[in-house]
C-alpha positions in Angstrom: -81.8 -116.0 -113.1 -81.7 -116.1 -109.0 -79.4 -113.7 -107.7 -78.3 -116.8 -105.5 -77.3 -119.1 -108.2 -74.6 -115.9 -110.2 -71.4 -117.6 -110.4 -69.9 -114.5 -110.9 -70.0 -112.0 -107.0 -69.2 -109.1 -106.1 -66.5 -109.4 -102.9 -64.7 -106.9 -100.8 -61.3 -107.1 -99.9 -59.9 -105.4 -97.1 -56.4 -104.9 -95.9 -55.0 -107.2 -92.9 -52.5 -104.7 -91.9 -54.9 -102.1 -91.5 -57.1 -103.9 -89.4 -54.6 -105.3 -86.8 -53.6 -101.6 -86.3 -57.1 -100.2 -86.2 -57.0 -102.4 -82.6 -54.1 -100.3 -81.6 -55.6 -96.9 -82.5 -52.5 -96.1 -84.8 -54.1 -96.0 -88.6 -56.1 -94.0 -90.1 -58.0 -95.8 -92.0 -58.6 -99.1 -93.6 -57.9 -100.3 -97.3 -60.5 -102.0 -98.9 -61.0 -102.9 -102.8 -64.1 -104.1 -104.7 -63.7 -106.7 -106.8 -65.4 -109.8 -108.9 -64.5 -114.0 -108.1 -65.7 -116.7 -110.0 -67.5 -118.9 -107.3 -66.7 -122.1 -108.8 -63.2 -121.3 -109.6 -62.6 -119.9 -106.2 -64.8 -121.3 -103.2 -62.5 -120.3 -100.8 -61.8 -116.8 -99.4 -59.5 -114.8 -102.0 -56.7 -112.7 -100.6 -54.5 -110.9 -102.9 -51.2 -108.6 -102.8 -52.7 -104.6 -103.5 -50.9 -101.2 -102.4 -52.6 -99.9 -99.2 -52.3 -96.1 -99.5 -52.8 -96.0 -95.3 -49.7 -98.2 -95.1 -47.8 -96.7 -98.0 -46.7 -100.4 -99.2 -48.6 -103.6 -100.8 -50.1 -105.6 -98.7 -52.1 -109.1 -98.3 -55.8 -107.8 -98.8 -58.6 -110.5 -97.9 -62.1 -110.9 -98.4 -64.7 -110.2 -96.3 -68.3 -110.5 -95.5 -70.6 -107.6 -96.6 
């Protein structure tokens, strides 16, 4: 099968939090999770609720381009 036509991807989720402090020079670091959507299921961008260990609470984490 054509590695274009899996329904099943790979995605990356990275935490918003993180990110709008990384502008500000005040974190770290940036929480980011690997994870698997179903791309008929789910065209849009996924964003879940995971614990960011930077921020020491759970956060909205949301997919981004690799």
């Amino acid at each position: 099968m054509a590695k274009g036509k899996d329904i099943r991807i790979t995605i990356i989720l990275e935490c918003t939090t993180c990110v709008e402090k990384v502008v500000n020079k005040v974190s770290t670091g940036i929480s980011r999770y690997i994870t698997q959507k179903n791309r008929h299921n789910t065209p849009n961008r996924l964003e879940l609720r995971k614990f960011c260990p930077y921020c020491y609470k759970h956060t909205i984490h949301g997919e981004i381009t690799k």
